[in-house]
C-alpha positions in Angstrom: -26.7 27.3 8.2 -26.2 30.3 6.1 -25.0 33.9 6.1 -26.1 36.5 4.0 -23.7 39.6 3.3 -25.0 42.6 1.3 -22.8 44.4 -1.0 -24.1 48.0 -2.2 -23.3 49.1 -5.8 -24.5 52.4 -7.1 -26.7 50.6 -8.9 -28.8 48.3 -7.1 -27.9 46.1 -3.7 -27.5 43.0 -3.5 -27.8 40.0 -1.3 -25.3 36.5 -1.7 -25.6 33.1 0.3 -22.3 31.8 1.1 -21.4 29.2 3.7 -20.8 29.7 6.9 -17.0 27.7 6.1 -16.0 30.3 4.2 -15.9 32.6 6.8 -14.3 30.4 9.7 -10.7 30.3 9.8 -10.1 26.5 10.4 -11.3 26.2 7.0 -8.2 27.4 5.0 -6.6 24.2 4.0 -2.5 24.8 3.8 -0.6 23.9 -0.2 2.2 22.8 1.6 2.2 21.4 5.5 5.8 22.2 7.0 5.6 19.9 10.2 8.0 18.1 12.2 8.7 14.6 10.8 7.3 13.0 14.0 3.9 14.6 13.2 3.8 12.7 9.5 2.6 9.5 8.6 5.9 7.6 8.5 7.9 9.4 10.7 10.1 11.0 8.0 10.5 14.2 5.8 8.7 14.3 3.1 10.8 13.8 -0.1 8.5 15.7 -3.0 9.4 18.8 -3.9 8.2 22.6 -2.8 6.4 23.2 -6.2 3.7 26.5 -6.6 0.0 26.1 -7.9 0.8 28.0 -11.0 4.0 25.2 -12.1 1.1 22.1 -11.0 -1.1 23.7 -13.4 0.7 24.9 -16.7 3.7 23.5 -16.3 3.2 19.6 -16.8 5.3 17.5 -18.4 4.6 16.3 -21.6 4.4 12.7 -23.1 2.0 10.0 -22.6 2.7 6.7 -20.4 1.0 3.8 -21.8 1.2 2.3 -18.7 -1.4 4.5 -16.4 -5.0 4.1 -16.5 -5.5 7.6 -17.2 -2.3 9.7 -17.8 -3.3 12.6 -15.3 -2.4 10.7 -12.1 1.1 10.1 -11.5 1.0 7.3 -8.9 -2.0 5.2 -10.2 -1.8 2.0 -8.6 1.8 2.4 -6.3 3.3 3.2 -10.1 6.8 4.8 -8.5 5.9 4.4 -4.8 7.8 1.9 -2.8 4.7 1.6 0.0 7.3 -1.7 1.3 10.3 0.3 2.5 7.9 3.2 4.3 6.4 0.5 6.4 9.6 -1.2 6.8 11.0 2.1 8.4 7.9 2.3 10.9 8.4 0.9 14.5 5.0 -0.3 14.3 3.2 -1.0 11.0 0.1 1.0 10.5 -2.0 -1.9 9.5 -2.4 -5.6 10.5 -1.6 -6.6 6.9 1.1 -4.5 6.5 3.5 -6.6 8.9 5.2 -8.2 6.1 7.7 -6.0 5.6 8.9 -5.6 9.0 11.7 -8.0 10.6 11.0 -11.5 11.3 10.3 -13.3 14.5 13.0 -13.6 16.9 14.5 -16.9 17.1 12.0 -17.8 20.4 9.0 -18.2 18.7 10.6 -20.1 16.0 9.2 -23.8 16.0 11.5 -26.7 16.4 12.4 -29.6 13.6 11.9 -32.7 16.5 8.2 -33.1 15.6 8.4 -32.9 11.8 7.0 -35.3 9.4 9.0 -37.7 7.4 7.9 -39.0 4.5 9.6 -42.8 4.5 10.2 -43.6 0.6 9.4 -47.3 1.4 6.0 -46.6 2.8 5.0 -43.7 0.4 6.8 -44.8 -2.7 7.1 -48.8 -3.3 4.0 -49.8 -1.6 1.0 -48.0 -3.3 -2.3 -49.7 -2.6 -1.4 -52.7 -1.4 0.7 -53.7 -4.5 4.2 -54.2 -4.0 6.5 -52.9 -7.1 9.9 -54.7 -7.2 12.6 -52.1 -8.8 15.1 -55.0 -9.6 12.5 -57.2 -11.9 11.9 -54.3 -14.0 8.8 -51.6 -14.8 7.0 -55.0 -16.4 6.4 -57.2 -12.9 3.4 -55.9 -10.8 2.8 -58.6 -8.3 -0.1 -58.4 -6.2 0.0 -59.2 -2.1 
């Protein structure tokens, strides 16, 4: 859908097709967004700076890292974000892979050491294949069963 708005010069008039988006008022989209922490994605305040359009624009900083794909985008690849310690500071991680870096399983659900496997050195070790190997006659004696 479209709207068309005539302007009238002295000269001729004139008719432009503009969206209708520019004219709502949801569709203003904020520079900065002042909320409470409990409304943000980790649940804390955010730590960049207030900086204007114009200092984003013209005032850069110079240099070139060697270690971005393209030097325009500061955090390419997590490159000075520590994604680890956010989610660690969540009471519930935001994604099912991302419950690594939260505390580990109470001591209940830990599994107990009666039922483990142990590997008997005899068994595993001195009787390979059905060929017993004496230690005390020497690496040289291989005597079969």
């Amino acid at each position: 859908m479209s709207v068309f708005r005539t302007f009238e010069n002295t000269t001729s008039t004139m008719s432009v097709k503009k969206p209708l988006s520019t004219l709502s008022a949801f569709s203003y989209i904020p520079p900065r967004r002042n909320d409470p922490k409990e409304a943000s994605y980790f649940s804390k305040e955010p730590q960049a700076p207030d900086v204007s359009t114009y200092d984003q624009l013209f005032n850069q900083a110079e240099g070139y890292d060697m270690r971005l794909h393209r030097d325009d985008r500061r955090h390419c690849k997590g490159r000075g974000l520590d994604i680890n310690q956010e989610e660690r500071s969540r009471a519930v991680p935001v994604l099912s892979s991302s419950v690594y870096g939260h505390r580990p399983a109470p001591a209940l659900l830990q599994t107990g050491r009666q039922h483990a496997r142990v590997a008997r050195i005899q068994a595993d070790f001195f009787m390979k294949n059905g060929i017993i190997w004496n230690v005390a006659e020497g690496y040289g004696s291989v005597a079969p069963l």
